[in-house]
N, C-alpha and C positions, 0 to 999 in steps of 0.2 A: 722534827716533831715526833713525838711517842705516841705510838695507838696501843689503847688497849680492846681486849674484848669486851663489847657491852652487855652487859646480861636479859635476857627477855625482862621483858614487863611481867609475866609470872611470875618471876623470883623474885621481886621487888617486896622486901617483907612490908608487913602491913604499918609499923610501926612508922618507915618512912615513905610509906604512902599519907600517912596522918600528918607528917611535918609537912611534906608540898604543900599539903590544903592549906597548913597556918602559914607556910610562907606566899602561898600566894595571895592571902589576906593582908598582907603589911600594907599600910599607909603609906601611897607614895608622896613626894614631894618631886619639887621641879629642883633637877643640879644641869647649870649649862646648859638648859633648853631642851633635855633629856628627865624624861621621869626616872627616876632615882628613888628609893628605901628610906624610911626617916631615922636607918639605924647604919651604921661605919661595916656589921659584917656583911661578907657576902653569902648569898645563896652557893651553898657547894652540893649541888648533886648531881651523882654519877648516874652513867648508865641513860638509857632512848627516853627515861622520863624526864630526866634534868637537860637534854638536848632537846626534846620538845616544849618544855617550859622556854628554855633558853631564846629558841628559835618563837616563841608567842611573844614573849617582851621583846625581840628585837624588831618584832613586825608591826606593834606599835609605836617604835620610837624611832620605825626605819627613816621616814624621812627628816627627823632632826639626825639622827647619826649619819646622811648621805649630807645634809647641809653643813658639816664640818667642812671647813677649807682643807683641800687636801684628801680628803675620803676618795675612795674611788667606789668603796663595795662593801658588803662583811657577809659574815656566815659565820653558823655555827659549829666549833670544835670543843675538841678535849685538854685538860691540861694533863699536867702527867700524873695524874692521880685518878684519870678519870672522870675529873668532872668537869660538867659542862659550862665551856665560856664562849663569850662573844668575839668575834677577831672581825678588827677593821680593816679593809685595804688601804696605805698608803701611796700617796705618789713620791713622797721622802722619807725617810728615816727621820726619828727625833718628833720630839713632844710638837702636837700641831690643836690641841684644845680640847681632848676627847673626852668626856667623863672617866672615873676611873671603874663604875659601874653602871649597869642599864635593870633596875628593879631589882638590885641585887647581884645582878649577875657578871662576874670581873671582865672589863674589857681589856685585848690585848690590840696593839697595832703590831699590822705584821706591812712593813714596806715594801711593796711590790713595784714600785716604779708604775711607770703610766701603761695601760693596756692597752694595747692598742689594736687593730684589725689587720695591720701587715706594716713593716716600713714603708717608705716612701720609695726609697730606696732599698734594693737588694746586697746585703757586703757580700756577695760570693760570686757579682759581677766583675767582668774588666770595666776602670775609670781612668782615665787620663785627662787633668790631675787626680791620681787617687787619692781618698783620706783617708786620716788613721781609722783601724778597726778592720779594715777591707782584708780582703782574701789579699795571701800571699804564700810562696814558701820555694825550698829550693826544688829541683826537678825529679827529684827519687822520693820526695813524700808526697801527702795527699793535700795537706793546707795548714795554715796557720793563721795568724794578725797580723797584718802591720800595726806595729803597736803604737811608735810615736818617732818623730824627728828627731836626731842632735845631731851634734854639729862640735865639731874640734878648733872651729871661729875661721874656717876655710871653707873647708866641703861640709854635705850632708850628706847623712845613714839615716836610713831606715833601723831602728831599733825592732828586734822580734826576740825569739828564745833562739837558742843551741838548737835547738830540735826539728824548728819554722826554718831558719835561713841556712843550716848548716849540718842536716841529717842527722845530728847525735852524735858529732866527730865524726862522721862519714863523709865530708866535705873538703874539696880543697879552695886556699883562698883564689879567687877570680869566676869562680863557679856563678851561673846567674840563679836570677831570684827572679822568682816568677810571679807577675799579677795579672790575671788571680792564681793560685794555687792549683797544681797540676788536677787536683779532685774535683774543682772546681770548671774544668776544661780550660787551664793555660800550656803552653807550647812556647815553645823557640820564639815562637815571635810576639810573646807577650812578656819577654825581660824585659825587668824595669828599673834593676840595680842589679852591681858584682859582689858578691861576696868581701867584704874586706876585712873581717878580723872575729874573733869566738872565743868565747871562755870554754876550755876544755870542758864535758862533765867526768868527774871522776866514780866509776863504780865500784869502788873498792876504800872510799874515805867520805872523807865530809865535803858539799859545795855550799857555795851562800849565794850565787845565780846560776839562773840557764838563760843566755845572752849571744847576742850575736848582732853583728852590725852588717850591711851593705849598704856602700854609695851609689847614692841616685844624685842624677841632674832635677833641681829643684823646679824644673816646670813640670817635672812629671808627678809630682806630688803636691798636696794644699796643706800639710801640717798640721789640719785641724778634724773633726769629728764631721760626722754630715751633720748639715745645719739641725736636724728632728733630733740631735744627740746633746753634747754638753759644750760641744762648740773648741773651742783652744783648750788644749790643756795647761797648766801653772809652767813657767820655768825654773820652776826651784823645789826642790826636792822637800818635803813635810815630814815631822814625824806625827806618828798615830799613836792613838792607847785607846783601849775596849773600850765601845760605845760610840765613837766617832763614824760619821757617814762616810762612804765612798762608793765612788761610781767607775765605769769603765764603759767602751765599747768594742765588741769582739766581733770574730769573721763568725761564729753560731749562735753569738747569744742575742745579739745587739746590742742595746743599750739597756745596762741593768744596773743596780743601787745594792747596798748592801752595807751593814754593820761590822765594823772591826768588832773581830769576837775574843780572840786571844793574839798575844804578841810573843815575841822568843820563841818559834815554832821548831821543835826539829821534828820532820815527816820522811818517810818513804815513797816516792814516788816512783810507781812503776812506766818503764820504757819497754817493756815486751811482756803484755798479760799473759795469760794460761788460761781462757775461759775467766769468770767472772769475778772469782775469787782467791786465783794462784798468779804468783807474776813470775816469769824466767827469769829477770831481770830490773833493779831496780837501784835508785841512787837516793842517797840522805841529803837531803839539806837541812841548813841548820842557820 
């Protein structure tokens, strides 16, 4: 999201101080249970007067815009031009009935997933069965995900990155795998699979993953999300294109939601920062 500077109310010329008055005269009409403008433009104005305006129309129509199924919350922000809109909280991604204005004023959903007060559960705990998401990693890093189960139609791996179960090629196979993740306070005596196979990363060409597997005895894991999450994952691999939802659960973030934004990525990802903005070292994927 883009912030601009807002300009004082002083500087606000007089010319559109005179427009807010006429736009705050417009005729509303009811759209979706939401008062709404009896005209298709929106109200675009910039700056702490059109974020005031914005923030007064949404304070009358807060409780029909909290009675959408799916609302969780809204407040008032900027678009990147500076002017003031409405943004709702979602608990999913994808159209859920919202006006596309509130007296004018453009609504956006921004999908936040469900808010919550804490998990239920902790993932930076030891669990035996563990689920996916939970702390994990090998013993010379700090933690990572268990990210998900497979299976060769024999045994099962723990699926994580190169970086989680195999130090970034620092790693040899038989090495264990710690739950939870050494940062997390694991030890010797909280292996829970061995190292059994990694995709090199290469820093000097292109990769298309950062992968790594270890076998676990399947009582020691459940395969699934903790039950507050998204439960089993699919057994079959999807393709995506911008605008499609998807979700995940991690060892820091928990359970979160999010929009495919762009597809064909090739990125820089850095493996040894330099403070904030320099990296010693870093690999393409593509």
């Amino acid at each position: 999201m883009s912030r601009r500077h807002l300009p004082p109310l002083r500087r606000v010329a007089p010319a559109l101080l005179a427009s807010l008055v006429l736009a705050s005269c417009v005729n509303d009409v009811t759209q979706g249970g939401i008062a709404g403008p009896d005209t298709p433009e929106f109200t675009l104005v910039p700056g702490a007067v059109g974020q005031a305006m914005a923030a007064s129309a949404r304070d009358r129509n807060e409780a029909s815009i909290m009675s959408v199924d799916g609302v969780l919350g809204s407040g008032i922000g900027v678009d990147e031009n500076g002017n003031a809109v409405i943004r709702a909280y979602t608990v999913r991604p994808g159209p859920i009935g919202l006006p596309v204005h509130v007296e004018g004023f453009p609504v956006q959903a921004v999908a936040t997933g469900l808010i919550t007060a804490g998990n239920i559960n902790d993932p930076t705990t030891r669990e035996r069965p563990a689920p996916n998401g939970f702390s994990i990693g090998h013993p010379d890093i700090t933690a990572g995900t268990l990210g998900a189960i497979v299976t060769d139609g024999t045994d099962l791996f723990i699926l994580s990155n190169n970086h989680v179960l195999a130090n970034s090629n620092g790693a040899n196979i038989g090495d264990p795998s710690l739950q939870p993740g050494p940062a997390d306070g694991g030890t010797s005596a909280d292996q829970i699979a061995t190292l059994a196979d990694f995709v090199p990363i290469t820093f000097s060409g292109n990769n298309t993953l950062d992968a790594a597997i270890s076998l676990v005895n399947g009582a020691d894991i459940t395969a699934v999300t903790p039950s507050y999450a998204y439960g089993a994952p699919g057994t079959t691999t999807a393709s995506v294109s911008p605008g499609d939802g998807v979700q995940k659960f991690g060892r820091t973030t928990g359970h979160t939601t999010g929009v495919v934004a762009e597809t064909n990525v090739t990125v820089d990802i850095c493996y040894v920062p330099r403070g904030p903005f320099r990296c010693a070292q870093s690999a393409r994927f593509v």
